[in-house]
N, C-alpha and C positions, 0 to 999 in steps of 0.2 A: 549170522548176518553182520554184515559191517555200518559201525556207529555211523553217521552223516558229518559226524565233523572229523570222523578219523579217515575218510573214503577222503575227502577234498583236501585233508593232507598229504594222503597217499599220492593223487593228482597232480597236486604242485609239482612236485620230485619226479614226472612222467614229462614235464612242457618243456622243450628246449625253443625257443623264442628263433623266428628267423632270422636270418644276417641280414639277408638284401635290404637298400634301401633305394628312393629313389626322392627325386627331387619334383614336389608338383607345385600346381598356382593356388595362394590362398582360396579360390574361387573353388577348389575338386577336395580342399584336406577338411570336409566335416569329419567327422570321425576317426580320422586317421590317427596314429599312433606316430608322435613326436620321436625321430632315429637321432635326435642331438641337442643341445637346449639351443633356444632362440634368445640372444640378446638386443636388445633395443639398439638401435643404428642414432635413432636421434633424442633430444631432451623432448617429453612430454607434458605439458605444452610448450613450445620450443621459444618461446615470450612470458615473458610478465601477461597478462592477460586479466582485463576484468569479468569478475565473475556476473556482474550487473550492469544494468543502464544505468546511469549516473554521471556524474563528473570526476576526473581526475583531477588530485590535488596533493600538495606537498602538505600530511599532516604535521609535519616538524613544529611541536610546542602549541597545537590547537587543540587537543583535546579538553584542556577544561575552558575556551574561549567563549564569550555567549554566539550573539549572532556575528556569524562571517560574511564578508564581502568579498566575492571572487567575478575578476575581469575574465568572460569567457574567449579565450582566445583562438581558438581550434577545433577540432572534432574529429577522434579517431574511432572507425566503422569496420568492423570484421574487414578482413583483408585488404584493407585501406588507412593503415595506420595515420596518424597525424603526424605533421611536418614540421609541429612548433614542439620546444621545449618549456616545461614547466620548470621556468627559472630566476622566479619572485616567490616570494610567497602568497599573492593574491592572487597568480596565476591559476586558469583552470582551464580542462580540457574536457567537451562533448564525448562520453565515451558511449559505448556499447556493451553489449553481455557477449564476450567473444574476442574484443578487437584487443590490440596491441595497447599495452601503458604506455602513454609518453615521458619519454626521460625525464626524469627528476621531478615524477609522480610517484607515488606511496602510497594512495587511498583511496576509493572511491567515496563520493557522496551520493547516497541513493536517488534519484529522482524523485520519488513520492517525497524527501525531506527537502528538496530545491526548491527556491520562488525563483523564479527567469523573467529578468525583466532585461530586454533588449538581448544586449551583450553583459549582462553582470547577474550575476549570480549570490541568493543569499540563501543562508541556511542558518539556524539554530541550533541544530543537530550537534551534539559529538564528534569528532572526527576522531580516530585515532590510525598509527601506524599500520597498513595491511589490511584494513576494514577492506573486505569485498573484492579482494586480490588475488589472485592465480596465480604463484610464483612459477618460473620456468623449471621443469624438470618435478614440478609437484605431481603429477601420475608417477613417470616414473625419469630415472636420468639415465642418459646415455650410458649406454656398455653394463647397463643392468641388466641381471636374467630374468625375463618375462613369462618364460617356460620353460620346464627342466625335460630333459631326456625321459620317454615313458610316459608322457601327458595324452589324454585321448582327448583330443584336439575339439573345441566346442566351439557353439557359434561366439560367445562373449571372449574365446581366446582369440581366436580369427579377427573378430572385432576389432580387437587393442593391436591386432597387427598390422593391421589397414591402418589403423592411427597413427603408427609408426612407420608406413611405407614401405610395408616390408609386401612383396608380391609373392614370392614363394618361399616353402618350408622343405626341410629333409624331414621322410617318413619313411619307416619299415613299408616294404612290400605289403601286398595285400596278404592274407593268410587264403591258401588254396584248401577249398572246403567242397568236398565230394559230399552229395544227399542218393541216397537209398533209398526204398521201401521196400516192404519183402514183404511176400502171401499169394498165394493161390485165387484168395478171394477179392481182391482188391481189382477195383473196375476205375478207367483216364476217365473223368469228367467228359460227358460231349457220347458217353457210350450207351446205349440201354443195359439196364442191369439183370443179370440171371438170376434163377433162384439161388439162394446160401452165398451172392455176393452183394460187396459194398462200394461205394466209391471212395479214393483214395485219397483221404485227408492231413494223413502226417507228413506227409514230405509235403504238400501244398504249405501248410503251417511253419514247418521246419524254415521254407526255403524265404518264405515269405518276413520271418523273425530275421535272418541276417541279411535282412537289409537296411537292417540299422546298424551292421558293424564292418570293419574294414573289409572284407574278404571280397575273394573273387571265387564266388558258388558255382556248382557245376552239378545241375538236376541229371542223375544218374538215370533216372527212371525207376521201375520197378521191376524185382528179380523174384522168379515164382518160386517154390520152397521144394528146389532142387540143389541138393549139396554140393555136388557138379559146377551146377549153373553160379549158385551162390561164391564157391571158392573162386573160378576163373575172373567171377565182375570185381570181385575185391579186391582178389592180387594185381589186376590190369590199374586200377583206380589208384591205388595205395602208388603206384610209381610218378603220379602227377600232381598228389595233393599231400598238403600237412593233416589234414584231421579228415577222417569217416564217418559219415554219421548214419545209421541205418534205423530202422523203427520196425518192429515186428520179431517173432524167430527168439528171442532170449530165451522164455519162460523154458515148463519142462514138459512144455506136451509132443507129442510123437514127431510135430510135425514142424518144431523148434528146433531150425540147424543151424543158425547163427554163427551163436555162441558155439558149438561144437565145432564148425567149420573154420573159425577163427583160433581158436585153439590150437586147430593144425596148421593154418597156414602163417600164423600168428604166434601170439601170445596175449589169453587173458591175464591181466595186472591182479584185476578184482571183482567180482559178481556177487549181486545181491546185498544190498544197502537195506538201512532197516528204516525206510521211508515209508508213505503213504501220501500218493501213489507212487508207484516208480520204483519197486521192490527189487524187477527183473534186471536193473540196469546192468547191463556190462563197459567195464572198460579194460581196454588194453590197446596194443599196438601191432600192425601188420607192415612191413619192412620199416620205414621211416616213419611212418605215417600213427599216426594215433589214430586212434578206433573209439566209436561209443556207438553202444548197439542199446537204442533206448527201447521202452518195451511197445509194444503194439497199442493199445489203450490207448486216442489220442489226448486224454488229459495228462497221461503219466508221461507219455511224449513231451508234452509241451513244459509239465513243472522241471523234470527231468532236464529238459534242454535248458529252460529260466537259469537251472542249480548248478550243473554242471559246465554244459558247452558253454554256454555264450561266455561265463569268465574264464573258461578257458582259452577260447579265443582271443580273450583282451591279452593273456598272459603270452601266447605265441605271438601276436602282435609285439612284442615288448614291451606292455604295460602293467602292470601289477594293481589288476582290480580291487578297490577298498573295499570291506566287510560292507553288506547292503544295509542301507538304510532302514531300522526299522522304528516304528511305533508302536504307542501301548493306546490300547482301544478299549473298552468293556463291551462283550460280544452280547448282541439283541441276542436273545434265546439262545436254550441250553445244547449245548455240541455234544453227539455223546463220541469217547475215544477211548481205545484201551490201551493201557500202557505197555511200552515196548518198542514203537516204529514211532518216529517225527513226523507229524501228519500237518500237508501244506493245505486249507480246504480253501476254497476260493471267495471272495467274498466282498461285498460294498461298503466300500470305510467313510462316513459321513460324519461332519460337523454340527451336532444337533445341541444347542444350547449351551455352547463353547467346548462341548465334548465331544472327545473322539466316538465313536460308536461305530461298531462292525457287525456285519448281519452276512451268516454263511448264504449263498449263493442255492439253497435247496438241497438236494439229493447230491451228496457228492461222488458219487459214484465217477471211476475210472474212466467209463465208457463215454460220458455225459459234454462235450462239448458245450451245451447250453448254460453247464455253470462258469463259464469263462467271459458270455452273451454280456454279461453288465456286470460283470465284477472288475473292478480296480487295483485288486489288491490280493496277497497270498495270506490265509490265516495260521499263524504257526504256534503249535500243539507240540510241546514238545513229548518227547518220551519217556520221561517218568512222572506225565499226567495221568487224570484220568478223566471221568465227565467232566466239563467244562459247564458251570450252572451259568444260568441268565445273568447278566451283570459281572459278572468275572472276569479280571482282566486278561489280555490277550497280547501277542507281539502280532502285528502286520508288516506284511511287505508291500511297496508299492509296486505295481505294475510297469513295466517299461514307462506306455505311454504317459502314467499317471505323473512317473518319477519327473518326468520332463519338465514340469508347470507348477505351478504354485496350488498347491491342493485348493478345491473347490469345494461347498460344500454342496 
């Protein structure tokens, strides 16, 4: 069996990223994969700018003064700059948190530190040069790069581009992503079920997971486990998408044609990872198109997909997914593992008295959906462990959704 970190090297060296690109509106690129870097068009904030309510004032040589007397003579208000200049030194200006400095200002004075009496203004306060100042180009300055080539496009980058004015970006095409299922036993949702069958949950899961990434999915449906039937939906598929995904068919039972069918019309890369779950994975490619035939199991399915596809995807997008994010946790009760396979168990990572703590998700069985119900998080067991005692520490992964937010406890 193949290590897990030597399988996801093998991988790399299988992704060739697409060329196309196209041009959309900030409003459609969430997730989209950056085809160029973005430079900033203007200075951010494109003004001096105070950061406070307060008065503007020429601090020039006030800083160790006691109490100041400042004539108020103007007021400048978010998008309604002031008309006077500050060009005395007792000069002062009604400012805002937002609005424009007026020339030949240098400082604000806080409000909470002003007495206002009429038009005059006193304060005891300190002043010094730049107190409470937004210089222009302080985010960022023009012709700076705000995003490099490769960036998968988030709401807070999005954000700073609206700030810049920028309405749309270049992005790689979507990545074309064919879903499968394969089995005999497998019954659509909306059907009554026969004896010896199931309803069809990994491709629901599969298709439902990439929709958080750039792709344009294409639910294939389900192929019965006829090698016939199997070869023609693949070869037909593989001529309109970058990546295959199928679930079921790897393993070694009679009625496992998958993998043997891709073999032929294909080429398997690599089969059998030394995981848990997700032993049967196959990968390889059928004409342009990459291939993963994850195992039937919808847990193994879905870690499987976590492990492999989806940073695969990001990599055919043009993006180069960073190593995941992980933590150290002390696991609630003892996990028993034998050493050999990297075992992912699923699991609820909680905040209990400033500690991480992880508590496996029950029975982890392959089969078990239900341990995925309220887990957060992947618990990772490497493979030259062995039981994991109560309190021992542990690496976690967060889960898609979890990773998104600022952990909770």
């Amino acid at each position: 069996m193949l290590n897990v970190d030597l399988a996801f090297q093998k991988l790399v060296h299988l992704v060739r990223p697409v060329k196309e690109t196209e041009r959309v509106s900030i409003d459609a690129a969430i997730g989209r994969i950056a085809a160029e870097s973005v430079k900033a068009p203007i200075d951010l904030p494109p003004f001096d700018a105070s950061a406070m309510d307060g008065y503007a004032v020429d601090a020039t040589g006030l800083a160790h003064a006691a109490e100041k007397r400042f004539d108020v003579i103007d007021e400048s208000l978010a998008g309604r700059p002031a008309a006077s200049t500050v060009s005395a030194p007792g000069d002062a200006v009604r400012v805002f948190t937002g609005a424009s400095m007026p020339a030949g200002s240098n400082a604000v004075v806080l409000q909470e530190d002003a007495v206002r009496q009429g038009n005059t203004m006193l304060t005891s306060a300190p002043i010094r040069c730049d107190q409470h100042v937004r210089h222009r180009g302080h985010d960022v300055r023009r012709g700076s790069e705000i995003c490099c080539r490769g960036t998968r496009l988030s709401h807070f980058h999005l954000s700073w581009f609206a700030a810049c004015g920028i309405e749309d970006v270049t992005v790689s095409r979507r990545v074309r992503v064919g879903v499968f299922s394969t089995g005999d036993e497998l019954v659509e949702r909306g059907n009554p079920l026969e004896a010896g069958q199931i309803y069809d949950s990994n491709r629901f899961a599969i298709n439902s997971l990439l929709r958080e990434k750039a792709v344009e999915a294409c639910d294939l449906g389900c192929i019965p486990d006829d090698p016939v039937t199997i070869a023609s939906s693949l070869e037909e598929a593989s001529k309109n998408t970058d990546l295959l995904v199928t679930s079921g068919g790897v393993s070694v039972g009679d009625a496992d044609f998958v993998k043997e069918v891709v073999d032929r019309i294909g080429r398997i890369e690599f089969w059998k990872i030394a995981l848990k779950p997700g032993k049967p994975l196959a990968i390889g490619t059928i004409g342009d198109a990459l291939f993963f035939g994850l195992p039937g199991n919808p847990v193994s399915a879905i870690v499987t997909y976590l492990l492999f596809v989806a940073p695969t995807i990001d990599r055919l997008g043009g993006c180069e997914p960073a190593p995941p994010l992980t933590l150290t946790a002390s696991v609630n009760g003892r996990v028993k593992h034998s050493a050999g396979r990297r075992e992912y168990l699923r699991g609820t990572l909680q905040s209990i008295d400033g500690q991480l703590v992880v508590t496996p998700t029950g029975d982890q069985g392959s089969n078990r959906l239900a341990t995925f119900a309220d887990a957060n998080c992947l618990v990772v067991v490497n493979e030259d462990r062995h039981d994991v005692e109560d309190g021992e520490s542990v690496e976690v992964i967060l889960l898609p959704d979890e990773a998104a937010h600022p952990m909770r406890s």
